[in-house]
C-alpha positions in Angstrom: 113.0 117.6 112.0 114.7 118.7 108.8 116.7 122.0 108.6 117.8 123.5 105.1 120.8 126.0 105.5 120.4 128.7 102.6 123.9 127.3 101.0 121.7 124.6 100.0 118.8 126.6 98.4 118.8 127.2 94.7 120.0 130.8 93.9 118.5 132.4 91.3 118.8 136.1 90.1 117.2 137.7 87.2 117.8 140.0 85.5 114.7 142.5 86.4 116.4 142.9 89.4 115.1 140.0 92.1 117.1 137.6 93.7 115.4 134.4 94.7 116.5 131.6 96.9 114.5 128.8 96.4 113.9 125.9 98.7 112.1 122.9 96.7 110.2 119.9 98.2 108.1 116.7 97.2 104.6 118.8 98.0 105.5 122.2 98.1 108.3 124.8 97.1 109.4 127.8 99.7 110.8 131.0 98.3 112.6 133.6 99.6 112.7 136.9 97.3 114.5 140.1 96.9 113.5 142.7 94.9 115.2 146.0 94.2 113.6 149.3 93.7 111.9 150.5 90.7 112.1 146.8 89.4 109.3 144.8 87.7 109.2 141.2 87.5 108.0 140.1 84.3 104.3 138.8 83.5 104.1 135.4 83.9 100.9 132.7 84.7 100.9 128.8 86.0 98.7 126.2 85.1 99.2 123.7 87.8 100.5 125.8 90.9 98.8 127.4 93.1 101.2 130.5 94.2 100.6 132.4 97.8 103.1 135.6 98.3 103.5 137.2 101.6 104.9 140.6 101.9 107.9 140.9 104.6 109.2 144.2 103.7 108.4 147.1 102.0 105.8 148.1 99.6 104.9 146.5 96.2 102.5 146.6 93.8 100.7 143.2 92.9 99.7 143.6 89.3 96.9 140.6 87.7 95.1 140.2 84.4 91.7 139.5 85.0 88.9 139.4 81.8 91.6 140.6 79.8 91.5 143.5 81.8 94.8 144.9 84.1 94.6 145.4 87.9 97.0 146.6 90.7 97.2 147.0 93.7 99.6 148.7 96.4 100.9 145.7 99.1 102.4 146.2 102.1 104.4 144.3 104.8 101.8 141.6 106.4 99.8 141.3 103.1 99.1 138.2 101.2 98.9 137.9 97.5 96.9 134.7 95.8 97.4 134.9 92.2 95.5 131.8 91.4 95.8 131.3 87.3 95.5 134.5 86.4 98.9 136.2 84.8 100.6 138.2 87.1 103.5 140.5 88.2 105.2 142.5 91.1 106.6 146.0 90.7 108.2 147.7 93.2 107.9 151.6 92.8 109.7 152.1 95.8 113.3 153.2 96.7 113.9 150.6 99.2 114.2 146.6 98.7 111.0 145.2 99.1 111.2 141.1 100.9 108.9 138.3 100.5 108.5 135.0 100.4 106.3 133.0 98.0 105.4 129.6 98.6 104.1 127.0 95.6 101.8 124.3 96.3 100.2 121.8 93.7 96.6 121.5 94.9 93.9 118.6 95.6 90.9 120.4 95.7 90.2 118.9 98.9 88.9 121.4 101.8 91.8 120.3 104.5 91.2 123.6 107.0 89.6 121.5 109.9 92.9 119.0 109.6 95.2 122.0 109.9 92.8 123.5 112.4 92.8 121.0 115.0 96.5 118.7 113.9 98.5 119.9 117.2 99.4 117.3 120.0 101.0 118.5 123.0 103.6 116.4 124.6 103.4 116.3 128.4 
């Protein structure tokens, strides 16, 4: 089993108002986010990571370029955002920190759902 204490994850905090701790892997990168009220994090794309954000507290809005064309939408606490490629940004509107995490994979194309499905051995 491998425990990282937050001392040991990168801090990072910009200056549109988000603090980040960021916990980086050989497969995969875990992040832990801040974000103050009536902040916006700046637009922003990747080529090679897939990005999944899930919303722990608050309310944002989850902002996405698709066609050219701008999107939003309001995201709440137990919501998931999946960017994919597309250029993206998060802007809270609110007058409360808003929490999430956002976790960074580099992906295979390979379908692994049944794996993840059925990979659980009891001990007896």
């Amino acid at each position: 089993m491998n425990i990282v204490s937050r001392e040991k994850a990168k801090n990072l905090k910009s200056p549109e108002g988000r603090e980040a701790w960021i916990y980086g892997f050989s497969e995969y990168e875990f992040q832990y986010d801040e974000q103050q009220p009536h902040t916006t994090l700046k637009w922003h794309r990747h080529d090679k990571i897939w990005e999944m954000i899930y919303v722990i507290e608050g309310e944002l809005v989850a902002r996405w370029k698709e066609n050219g064309e701008k999107k939003e939408q309001i995201v709440k606490a137990g919501d998931i955002v999946e960017p994919g490629y597309e250029s993206h940004s998060l802007e809270n509107r609110s007058e409360k920190v808003a929490k999430f995490v956002a976790i960074k994979f580099v992906l295979s194309g390979e379908d692994k759902r049944e794996i993840i499905g059925k990979d659980k051995i009891y001990d007896e």
